[in-house]
C-alpha positions, 0 to 999 in steps of 0.5 A, spaced: 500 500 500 502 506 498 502 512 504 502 520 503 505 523 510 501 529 513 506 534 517 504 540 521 509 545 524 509 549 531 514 553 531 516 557 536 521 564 535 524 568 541 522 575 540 528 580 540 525 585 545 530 588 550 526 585 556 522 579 557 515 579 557 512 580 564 518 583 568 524 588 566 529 583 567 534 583 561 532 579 555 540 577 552 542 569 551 549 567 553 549 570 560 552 568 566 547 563 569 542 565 573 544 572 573 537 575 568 533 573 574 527 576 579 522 574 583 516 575 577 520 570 572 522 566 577 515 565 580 515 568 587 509 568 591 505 574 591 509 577 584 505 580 579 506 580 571 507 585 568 505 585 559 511 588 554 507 592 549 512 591 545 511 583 545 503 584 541 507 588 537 510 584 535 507 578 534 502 583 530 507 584 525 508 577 524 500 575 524 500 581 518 506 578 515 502 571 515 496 573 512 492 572 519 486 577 521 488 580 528 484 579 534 485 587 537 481 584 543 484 578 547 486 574 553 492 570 556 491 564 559 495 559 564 497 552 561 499 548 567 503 543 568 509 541 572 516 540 569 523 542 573 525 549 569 518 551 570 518 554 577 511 557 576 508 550 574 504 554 569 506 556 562 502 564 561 499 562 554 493 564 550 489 558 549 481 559 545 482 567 543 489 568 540 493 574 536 493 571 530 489 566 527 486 563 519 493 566 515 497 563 511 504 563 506 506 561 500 511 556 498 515 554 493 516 547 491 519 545 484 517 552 481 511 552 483 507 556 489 504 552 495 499 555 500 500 553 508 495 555 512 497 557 519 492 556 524 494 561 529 500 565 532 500 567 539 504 569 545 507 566 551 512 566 555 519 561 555 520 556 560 527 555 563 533 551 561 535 543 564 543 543 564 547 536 565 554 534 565 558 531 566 562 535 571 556 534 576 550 528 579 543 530 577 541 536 573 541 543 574 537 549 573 538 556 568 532 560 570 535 566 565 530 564 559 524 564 563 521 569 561 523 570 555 517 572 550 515 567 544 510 566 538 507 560 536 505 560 530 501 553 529 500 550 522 495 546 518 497 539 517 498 541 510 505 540 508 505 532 504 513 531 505 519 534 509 521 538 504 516 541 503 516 542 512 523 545 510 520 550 505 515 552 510 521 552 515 525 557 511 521 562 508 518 563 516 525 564 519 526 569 513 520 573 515 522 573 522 528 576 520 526 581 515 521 583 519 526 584 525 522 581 531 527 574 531 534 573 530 532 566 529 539 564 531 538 556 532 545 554 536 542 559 541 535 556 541 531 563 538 527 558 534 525 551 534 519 547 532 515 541 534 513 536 528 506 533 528 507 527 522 501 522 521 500 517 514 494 515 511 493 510 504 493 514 498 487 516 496 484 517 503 481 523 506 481 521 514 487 523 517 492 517 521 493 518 529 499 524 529 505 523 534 508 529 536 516 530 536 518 536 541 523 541 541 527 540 534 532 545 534 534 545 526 530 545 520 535 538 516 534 534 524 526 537 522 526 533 516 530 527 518 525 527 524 519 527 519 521 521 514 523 516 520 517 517 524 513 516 517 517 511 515 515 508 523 509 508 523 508 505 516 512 500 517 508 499 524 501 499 519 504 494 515 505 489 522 498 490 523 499 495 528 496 501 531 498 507 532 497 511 538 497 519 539 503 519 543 510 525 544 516 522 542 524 525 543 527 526 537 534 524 537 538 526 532 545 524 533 542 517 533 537 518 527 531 515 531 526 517 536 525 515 542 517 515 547 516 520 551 509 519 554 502 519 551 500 525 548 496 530 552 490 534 549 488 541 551 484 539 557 490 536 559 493 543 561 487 545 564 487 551 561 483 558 564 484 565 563 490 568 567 488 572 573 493 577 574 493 580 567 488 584 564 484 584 557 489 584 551 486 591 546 490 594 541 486 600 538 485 598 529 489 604 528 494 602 532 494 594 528 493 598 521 500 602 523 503 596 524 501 593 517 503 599 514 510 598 517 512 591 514 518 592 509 517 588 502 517 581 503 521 574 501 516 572 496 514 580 493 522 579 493 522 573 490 517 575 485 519 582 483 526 579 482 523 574 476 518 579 473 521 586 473 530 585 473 530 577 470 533 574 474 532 566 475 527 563 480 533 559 483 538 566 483 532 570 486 529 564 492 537 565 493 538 572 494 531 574 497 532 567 503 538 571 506 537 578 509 544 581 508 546 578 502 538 581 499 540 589 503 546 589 498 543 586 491 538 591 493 543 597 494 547 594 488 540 595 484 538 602 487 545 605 484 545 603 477 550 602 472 549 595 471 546 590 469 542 585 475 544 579 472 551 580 474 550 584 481 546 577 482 553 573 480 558 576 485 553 576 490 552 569 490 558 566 489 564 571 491 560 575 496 557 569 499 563 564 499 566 571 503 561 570 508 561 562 509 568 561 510 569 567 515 562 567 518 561 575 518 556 579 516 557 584 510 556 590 514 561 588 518 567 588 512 569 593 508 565 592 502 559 596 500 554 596 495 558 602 491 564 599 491 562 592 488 558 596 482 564 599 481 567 594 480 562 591 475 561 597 471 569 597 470 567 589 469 562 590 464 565 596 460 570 593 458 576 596 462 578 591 467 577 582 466 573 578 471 580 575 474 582 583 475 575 583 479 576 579 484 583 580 485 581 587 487 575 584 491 579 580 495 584 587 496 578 591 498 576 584 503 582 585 506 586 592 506 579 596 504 583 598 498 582 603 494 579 600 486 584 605 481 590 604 486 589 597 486 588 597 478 593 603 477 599 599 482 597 591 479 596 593 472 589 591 471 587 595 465 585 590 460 587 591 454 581 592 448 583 595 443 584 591 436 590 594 433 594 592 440 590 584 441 592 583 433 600 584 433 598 580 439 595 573 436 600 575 430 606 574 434 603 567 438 600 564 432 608 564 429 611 562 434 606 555 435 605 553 428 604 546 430 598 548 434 595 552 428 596 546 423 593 542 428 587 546 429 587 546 421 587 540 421 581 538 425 583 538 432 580 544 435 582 543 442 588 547 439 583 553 441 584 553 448 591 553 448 592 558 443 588 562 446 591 561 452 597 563 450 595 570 448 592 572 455 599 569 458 603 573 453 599 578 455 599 577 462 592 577 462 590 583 460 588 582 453 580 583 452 579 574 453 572 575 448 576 580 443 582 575 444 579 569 442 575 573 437 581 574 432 584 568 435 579 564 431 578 570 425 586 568 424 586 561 423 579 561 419 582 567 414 
């Protein structure tokens, strides 16, 4: 029998506000342990929360991003239950009235746009962190990121494959980040998901029992995790065996899930309106401002990119998914000079390849959009080679050079003129007969070497077209 694989995400983002929800401890990752702690978000007796307005905001403008309707008027709830860094033994969440809710975001999937519905998106506050090592029996506890403001953002089971998961994955970080609520760094945790997979037969219309893998803390452990799972439950189906809705632990050093407990469900947590603080309410005028606020986004990019400069769908999808790269093409676009095409080139090989092998962001190098087209419009003039770019590139990287010293002291002046590339193949082709008699005589990788020797006479300065140009209208003639 064959199976399709029913995926739904929860994903949980930490928002970069400067404080933590419910109090005025600082909200920073990497502090000394237990050092970003007060009695309301360690849970004291008697203490009262305190709401961040900022942290509505945010999950607002995530909700406009999403294609949510906003609910201007809500709650927050207490979801109880006990676990070790949760000192309160209740989590304040929202449970029947979220924030946002019915949006959705378009995907791309093998060219083509795929809508994911997003059931919800609401705010909450994060728990504790459980330390082991080694160094010291039992477990012990960082209360630092208690308190620390989240958004879920609740899917539709409407992803078919984890690479579709992954898809939707990347294009939520890329609005987090465009929209500057999430920093989405996930080596310090800023955004992690729980996997929901369930299988049916092909053909069906009823959803299998869904078993739930928490805290996975990486968009390829996400797809790992979804097609072992799949592959579990349909071999247990094969077996006769049912399948129990259930949280498993995803281990991803193992490449295996293992069972945690069977799954809760809402009234589990025995959810009622949290006590201590007021109704929610943002004035219309306050949600519209909010909208209005959002930049252009990933897939506008994406699109704009294709229809209106060229570029290709795998170019545009590359630029538009990494924010530091999309500020420097669009920058790069904006001053003109050259064509898109080749803005996109250097951006997604010799930029990129800068930022990967040091880990630096582009604003903190000495390259700017106006020296990069600089060197482009120098390129596509004519007036220097490709090579002599990227050796001014790497000396712009490296001492923040000036281009016309580079050029001037290196010799990077290409050489175009006709008259001067001619007496220059004249001269190649007397001195390497043999080649010419062999390129005569059918053997037409004697090009290359012929060419070849031109630029090395040259010491590659000669115009490499122009080059070949005469080179073939010599031995042709």
């Amino acid at each position: 029998m064959e199976y399709e694989t029913i995926v739904g995400l929860e994903v949980h983002a930490e928002l970069n506000t400067k404080t933590k929800i419910y109090c005025n401890c600082k909200n920073a990752f990497g502090l000394e342990v237990n050092t970003q702690i007060c009695p309301i978000c360690t849970g004291m007796p008697g203490t009262l929360p305190t709401l961040n307005e900022k942290v509505v905001e945010y999950a607002v403008k995530m909700g406009h991003a999403t294609n949510c309707s906003i609910n201007n008027v809500c709650k927050q709830d207490r979801k109880n239950y006990f676990y070790p860094d949760l000192p309160k033994a209740y989590q304040i969440s929202q449970a029947d009235i979220p924030l946002c809710e019915n949006g959705y975001v378009e995907i791309m999937m093998n060219g083509e746009e795929k809508r994911i519905g997003i059931t919800r998106i609401h705010i909450e506050e994060d728990a504790g962190k459980m330390l082991h090592n080694d160094a010291f029996q039992g477990s012990l506890v960082d209360f630092n990121r208690c308190g620390v403001p989240l958004i879920e953002i609740v899917s539709e089971p409407d992803m078919r494959s984890s690479a579709e998961a992954k898809a939707y994955l990347d294009t939520l970080k890329s609005i987090l980040q465009y929209i500057d609520i999430s920093d989405c760094k996930m080596q310090e945790g800023s955004i992690r998901c729980d996997v929901n997979v369930s299988v049916r037969p092909k053909g069906s219309t009823e959803f299998g029992k869904r078993v739930e893998m928490k805290n996975v803390n990486s968009f390829s452990g996400a797809m790992r995790a979804i097609d072992y799972e799949a592959n579990r439950q349909i071999e247990a189906l094969e077996r006769g065996e049912e399948i129990y809705q259930e949280t498993r632990r995803w281990d991803d050093q193992k490449g295996m899930n293992i069972l945690l407990r069977s799954k809760e469900d809402a009234q589990d947590y025995r959810y009622f309106p949290e006590p201590d603080l007021t109704t929610i309410y943002m004035p219309l005028e306050r949600v519209e401002e909010l909208k209005n606020s959002l930049p252009e986004l990933p897939n506008a990019k994406i699109k704009r990119y294709v229809k209106e400069l060229g570029l290709s769908q795998v170019d545009a999808e590359l630029i538009a998914e990494n924010l530091p790269r999309c500020r420097l093409f669009d920058e790069c676009i904006k001053l003109g000079g050259c064509t898109a095409k080749n803005v996109s080139n250097w951006v997604l090989a010799d930029v990129s390849k800068y930022m990967n092998e040091t880990g630096k962001d582009i604003a903190d190098s000495n390259l700017t959009a106006e020296k990069l087209v600089k060197i482009i419009t120098l390129i596509e003039s004519g007036k220097i080679s490709n090579n002599s770019g990227k050796i001014i590139f790497e000396e712009i990287i490296q001492n923040n050079a000036d281009i016309d010293k580079v050029i001037e002291e290196k010799g990077l002046v290409q050489i175009s003129d006709d008259s001067a590339i001619e007496k220059l193949v004249n001269e190649v082709m007397a001195a390497n007969q043999k080649s010419v008699d062999d390129y005569r005589g059918g053997k037409t990788n004697a090009l290359g070497f012929l060419v070849g020797q031109c630029m090395k006479a040259s010491k590659g300065q000669a115009n490499p077209a122009k080059c070949k140009e005469l080179v073939l209208k010599y031995l042709n003639g």
